[in-house]
N, C-alpha and C positions, 0 to 999 in steps of 0.2 A: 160662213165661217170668217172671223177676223183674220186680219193679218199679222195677229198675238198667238194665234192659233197656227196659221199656216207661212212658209218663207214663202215668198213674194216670188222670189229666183229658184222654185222646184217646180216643174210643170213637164205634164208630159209630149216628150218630142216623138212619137210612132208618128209614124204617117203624115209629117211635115210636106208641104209639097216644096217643087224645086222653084227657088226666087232668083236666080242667077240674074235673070232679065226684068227683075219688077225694080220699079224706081219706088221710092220710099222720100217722103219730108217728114223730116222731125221739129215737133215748132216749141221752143223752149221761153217759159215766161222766165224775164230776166231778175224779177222780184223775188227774194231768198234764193239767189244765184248759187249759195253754198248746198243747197239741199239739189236744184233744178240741174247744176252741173252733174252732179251724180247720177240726176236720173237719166238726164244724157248721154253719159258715158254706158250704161247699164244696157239702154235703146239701142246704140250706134254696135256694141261691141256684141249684142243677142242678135241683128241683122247679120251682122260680119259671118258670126261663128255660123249660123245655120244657113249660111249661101247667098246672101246680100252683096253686091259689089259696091267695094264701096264709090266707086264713082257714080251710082247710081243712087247716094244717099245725100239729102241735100237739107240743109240747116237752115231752119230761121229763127229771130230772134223777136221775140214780143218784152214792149216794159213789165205787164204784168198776167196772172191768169185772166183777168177778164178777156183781155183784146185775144186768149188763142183762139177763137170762137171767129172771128176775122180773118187772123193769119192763116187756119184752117183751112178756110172757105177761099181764099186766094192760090192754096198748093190745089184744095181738093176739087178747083176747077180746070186746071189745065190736064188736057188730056195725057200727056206722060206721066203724071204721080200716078201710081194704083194704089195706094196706101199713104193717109197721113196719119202720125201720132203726135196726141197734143200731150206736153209733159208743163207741169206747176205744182206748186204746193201755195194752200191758202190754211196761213194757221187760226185757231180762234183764238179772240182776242177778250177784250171787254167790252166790246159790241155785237150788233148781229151785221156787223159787214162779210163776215164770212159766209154768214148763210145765203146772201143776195150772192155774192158772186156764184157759189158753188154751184146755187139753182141754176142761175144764168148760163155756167159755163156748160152744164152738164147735158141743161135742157139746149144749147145751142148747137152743142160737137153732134146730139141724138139726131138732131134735125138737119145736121147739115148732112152725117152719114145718108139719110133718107135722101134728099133732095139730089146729093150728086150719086149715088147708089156705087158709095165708096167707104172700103172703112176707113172713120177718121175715129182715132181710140183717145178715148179718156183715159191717161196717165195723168193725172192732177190727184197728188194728195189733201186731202183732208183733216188733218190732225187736230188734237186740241193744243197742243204743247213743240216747241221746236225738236225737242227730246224724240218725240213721236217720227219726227217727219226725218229724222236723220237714222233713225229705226229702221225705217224703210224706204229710204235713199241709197244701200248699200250696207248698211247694218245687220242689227242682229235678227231684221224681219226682213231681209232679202231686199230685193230692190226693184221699185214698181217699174222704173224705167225697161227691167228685165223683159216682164211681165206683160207690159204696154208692146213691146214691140214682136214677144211669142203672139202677144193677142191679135196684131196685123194680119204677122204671117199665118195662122191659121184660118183667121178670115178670108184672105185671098183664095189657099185651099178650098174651102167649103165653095166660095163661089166658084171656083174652076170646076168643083167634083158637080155642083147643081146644074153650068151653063154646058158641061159635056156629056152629059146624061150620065156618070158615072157613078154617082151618089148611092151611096154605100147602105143596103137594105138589113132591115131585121139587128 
């Protein structure tokens, strides 16, 4: 389902686990800063609301979507982050530079998740149009940054419910 189809910022909260104590980096490409602040704020304030403290949410800044595949891999090896989310928008243009980055970024965040057996979440929009990407930067398609960072916190859950035998049958 696109995100013409569904808000971005509707998802469901049952059975959220408790993040009082999980530290969170949010790595924000600073390239269409207009679209990436929003998804930031969307990130910071969906940790907040479902029990994030916030001293325990730590910011960094990349020039563009390429480099968060780096920035990433810098939060999601120190042993205090449990969660990183990489937030950018890469719009298309009249090239295919967007397609290299996108593959790049996308297949970089998969493989770093694996490698530190952490979720680091794709929050990087895709658009064709800047129209698009402010749609869903807080628009009238919700807001990925929301979205990115419900997707954290539920990953942590899942792995807390798998690593204590609690995992939910049937």
């Amino acid at each position: 389902m696109s995100s013409a189809d569904k808000n971005l910022s509707v998802f469901n909260t049952a059975d959220l686990p408790d993040i009082a104590t999980k530290r969170f980096a949010i790595l924000v490409a600073e390239w269409n800063s207009e679209v990436t602040e929003k998804l930031f704020e969307g990130a910071y304030q969906t940790l907040v609301q479902y029990g994030a403290q916030p001293e325990n949410i730590e910011r960094g800044n990349v020039p563009g979507s390429f480099e968060l595949t780096l920035g990433s891999q810098w939060f999601a090896q120190r042993e205090d982050i449990d969660a990183v989310i990489a937030l950018g928008v890469v719009i298309q243009g009249e090239t295919k530079h967007n397609d290299y980055i996108n593959h790049a970024v996308s297949q970089g965040i998969t493989n770093l998740s694996l490698k530190t057996n952490k979720p680091v979440i794709f929050g990087v929009l895709t658009p064709n149009t800047m129209q698009q990407a402010v749609d869903r930067a807080g628009g009238i398609h919700g807001n990925k940054g929301d979205e990115a960072a419900i997707t954290a916190i539920k990953m942590l859950g899942l792995y807390s419910q798998i690593t204590k035998g609690s995992f939910k049958r049937g």
